[in-house]
N, C-alpha and C positions, 0 to 999 in steps of 0.2 A: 174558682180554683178546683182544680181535679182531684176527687178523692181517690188513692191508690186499690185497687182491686179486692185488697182483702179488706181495709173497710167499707167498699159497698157491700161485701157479704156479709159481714158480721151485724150491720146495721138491719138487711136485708132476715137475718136466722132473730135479731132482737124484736124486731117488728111482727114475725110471723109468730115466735113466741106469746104474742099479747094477743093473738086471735086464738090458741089453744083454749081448749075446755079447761073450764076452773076446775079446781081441783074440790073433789066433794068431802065434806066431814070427816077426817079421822076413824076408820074402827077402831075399836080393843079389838086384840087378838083373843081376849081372856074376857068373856063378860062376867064371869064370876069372881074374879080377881084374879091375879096373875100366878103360876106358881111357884111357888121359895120369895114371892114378895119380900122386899124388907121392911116393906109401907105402904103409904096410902098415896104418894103424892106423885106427881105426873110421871115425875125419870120411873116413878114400878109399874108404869102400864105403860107397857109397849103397843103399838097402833099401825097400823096399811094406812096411808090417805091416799087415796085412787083418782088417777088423772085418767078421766073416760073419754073416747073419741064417739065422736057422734057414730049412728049408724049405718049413717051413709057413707064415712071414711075408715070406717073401721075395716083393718085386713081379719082380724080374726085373733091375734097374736098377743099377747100379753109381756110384760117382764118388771121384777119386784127389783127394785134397785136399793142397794144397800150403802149410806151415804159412809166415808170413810173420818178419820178421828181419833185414830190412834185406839179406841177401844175405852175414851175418856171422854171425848165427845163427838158431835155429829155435826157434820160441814154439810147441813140441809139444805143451802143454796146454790151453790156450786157443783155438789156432789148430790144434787138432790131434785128441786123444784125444775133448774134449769135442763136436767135430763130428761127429768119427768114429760117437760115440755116439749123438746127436740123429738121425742120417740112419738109424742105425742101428732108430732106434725105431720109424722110419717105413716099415721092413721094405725100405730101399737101402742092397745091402753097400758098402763103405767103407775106402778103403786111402789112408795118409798116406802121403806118398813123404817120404824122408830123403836129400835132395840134397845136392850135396859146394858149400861154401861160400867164397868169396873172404877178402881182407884188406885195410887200408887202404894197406899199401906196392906192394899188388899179387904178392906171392908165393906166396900161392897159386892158389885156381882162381877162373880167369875165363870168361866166353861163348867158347866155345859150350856148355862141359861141362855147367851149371846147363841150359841145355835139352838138353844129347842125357841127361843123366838122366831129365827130365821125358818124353822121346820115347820112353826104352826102359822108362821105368813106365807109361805108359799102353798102349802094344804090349802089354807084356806081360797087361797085367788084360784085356786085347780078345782076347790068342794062348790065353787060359787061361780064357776063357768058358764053357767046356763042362766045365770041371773044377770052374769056383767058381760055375758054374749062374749064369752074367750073359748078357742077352742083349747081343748081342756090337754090336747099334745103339742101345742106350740107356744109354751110358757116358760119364759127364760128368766138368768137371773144376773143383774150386774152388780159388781160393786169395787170403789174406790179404795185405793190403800189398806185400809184395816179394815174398811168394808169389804177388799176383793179379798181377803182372808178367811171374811165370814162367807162370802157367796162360793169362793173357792173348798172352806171345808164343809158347807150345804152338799155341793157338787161332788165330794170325795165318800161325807160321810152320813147321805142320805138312808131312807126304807122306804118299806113300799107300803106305813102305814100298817095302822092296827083293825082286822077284821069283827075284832069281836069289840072294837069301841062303841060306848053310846054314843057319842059324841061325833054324829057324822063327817065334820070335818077330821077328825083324827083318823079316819080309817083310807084315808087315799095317800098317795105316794108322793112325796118330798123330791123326787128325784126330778131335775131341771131338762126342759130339753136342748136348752142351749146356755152358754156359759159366754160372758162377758168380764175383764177386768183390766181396769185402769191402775196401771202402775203397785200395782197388787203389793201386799206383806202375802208372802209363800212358806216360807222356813223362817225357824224357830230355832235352828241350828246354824249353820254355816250365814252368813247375807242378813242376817236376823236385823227385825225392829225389834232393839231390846225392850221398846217402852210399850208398844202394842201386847210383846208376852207378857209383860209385866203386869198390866192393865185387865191382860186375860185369865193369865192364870197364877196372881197374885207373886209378890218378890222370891217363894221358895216351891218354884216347881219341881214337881219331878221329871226324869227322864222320861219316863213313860209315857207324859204328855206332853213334853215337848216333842217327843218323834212321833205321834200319835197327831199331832196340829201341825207338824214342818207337811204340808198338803201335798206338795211332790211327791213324797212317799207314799203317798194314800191313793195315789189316780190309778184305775182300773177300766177294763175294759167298755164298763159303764158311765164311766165319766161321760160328760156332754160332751160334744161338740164346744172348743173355745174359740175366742177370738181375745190376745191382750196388744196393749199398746203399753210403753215405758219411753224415757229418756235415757241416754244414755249418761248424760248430769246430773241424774238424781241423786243426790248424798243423802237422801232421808230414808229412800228405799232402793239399796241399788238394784239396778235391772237382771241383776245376776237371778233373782225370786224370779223374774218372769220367763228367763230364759230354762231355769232347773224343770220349773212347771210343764212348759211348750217340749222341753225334753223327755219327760217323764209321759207326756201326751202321744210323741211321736212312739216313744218304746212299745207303747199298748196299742198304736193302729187308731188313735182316736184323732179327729181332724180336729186344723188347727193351723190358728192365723197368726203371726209375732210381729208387731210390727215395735222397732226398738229408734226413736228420733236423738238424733247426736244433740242438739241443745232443747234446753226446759228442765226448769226445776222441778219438784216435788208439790203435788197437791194442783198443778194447773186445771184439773176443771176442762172448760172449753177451751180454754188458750188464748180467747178471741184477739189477742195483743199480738202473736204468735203467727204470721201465713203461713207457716212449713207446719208444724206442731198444731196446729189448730184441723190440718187436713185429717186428724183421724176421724172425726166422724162420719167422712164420707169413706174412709176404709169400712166404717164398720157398716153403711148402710150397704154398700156395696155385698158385703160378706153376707148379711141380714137377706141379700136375695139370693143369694146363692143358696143360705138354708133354710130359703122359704117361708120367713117371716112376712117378708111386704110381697 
């Protein structure tokens, strides 16, 4: 029997998957402990685990991808190992950050932690360039749903690092050179994941930080280069976040891909079930040479 086209590729991206580099050990972010810890136990130490390309397929290129979750937990497989692996094939090493998560009563961790993790994991894969052979201006950041929230407000509301740090990794720049996000939470306002804010910044925000996190409003001329994909089906996050974003990118002169697919739910991952919806990856390797990542 003939298998149809998109299951020889899918079959074809699962196989090549299992030839990628394993993925090496977990860092802390934090070797001394984490800071505003609530504790001692895995969810308050945040971690990189780095999928490295050998050196003879490596382009040079890096990207910290941030697995999505609502801000309650992490879709590590989907939004996570399996990217890891994809990017991985295309010879750009590859590190999922494992950020310390909130609650719906608000008792655990809220903004600003979820980004000064997301600040001191990309520092660190830019401080450690020379070690993990990345160049240190072609280090991107992707992330999924309430992951692309977190990579999206990295990309908004980056610095460029503390000079007078001991701490050598804290003294380089947070700011991404290129910007990836899947079906993204954008606003906290209008299109909102009520349960993402909620998650973030506990059941009684104030204004000031819900328009200070709606990320559309924060992109400036230094924003990355993005590239997003959406559904146009998505009830969980509607596409409207990705289109306010890719507008708010065009208004600043900052380049910028949208690609918006009429069917697919919320949270698909690779799609691999998907032929139409599943093609974004190759939008975005495509995109990936155009800004000179491969």
């Amino acid at each position: 029997m003939k298998l149809p086209t998109f299951l020889y590729s899918m079959l074809f991206y699962l196989f090549s998957f299992n030839l990628m580099a394993q993925p090496s050990d977990p860092v802390l972010l934090y070797n001394q402990g984490a800071p505003d810890a609530l504790g001692d136990a895995e969810k308050d130490k945040p971690t990189l685990t780095p999928y490295l390309v050998a050196k003879e397929k490596a382009t040079g290129a890096a990207v910290m991808i941030c697995p999505g979750g609502g801000y309650a937990m992490l879709a590590m497989d989907h939004e996570g190992v399996q990217i890891a692996k994809w990017f991985n094939s295309l010879g750009i090493h590859a590190f999922i950050l494992k950020y310390r998560l909130g609650s719906w009563n608000g008792s655990e961790y809220q903004h600003p932690t979820m980004l000064n993790d997301a600040k001191r994991g990309f520092r660190m894969i830019r401080a450690k360039a020379k070690e993990w052979q990345i160049d240190p201006n072609r280090i991107g950041v992707m992330g999924f749903s309430a992951g692309g929230h977190l990579a999206s407000t990295l990309a908004t509301h980056f610095d460029d690092g503390n000079p007078e740090a001991e701490d050598l990794i804290e003294q380089v720049s947070c700011l991404p050179n290129f910007l990836v996000l899947g079906y993204p939470v954008i606003s906290f306002q209008e299109y909102a994941h009520a349960g993402s804010r909620r998650f973030l910044l506990g059941p009684t925000p104030s204004m000031s930080e819900v328009e200070d996190l709606s990320n559309h409003k924060q992109v400036s001329v230094l924003t990355p280069p993005t590239f997003l994909f959406h559904t146009n089906e998505d009830t969980g996050v509607p596409p409207e976040n990705s289109v306010l974003f890719y507008m708010a990118l065009r208004e600043k002169g900052v380049p910028a891909e949208l690609h918006i697919y009429e069917k697919g739910r919320h949270g698909v991952g690779f799609a691999p079930e998907d032929p139409v919806l599943s093609t974004w990856k190759d939008r975005l390797k495509d995109w990936l040479k155009n800004r000179g990542a491969l």
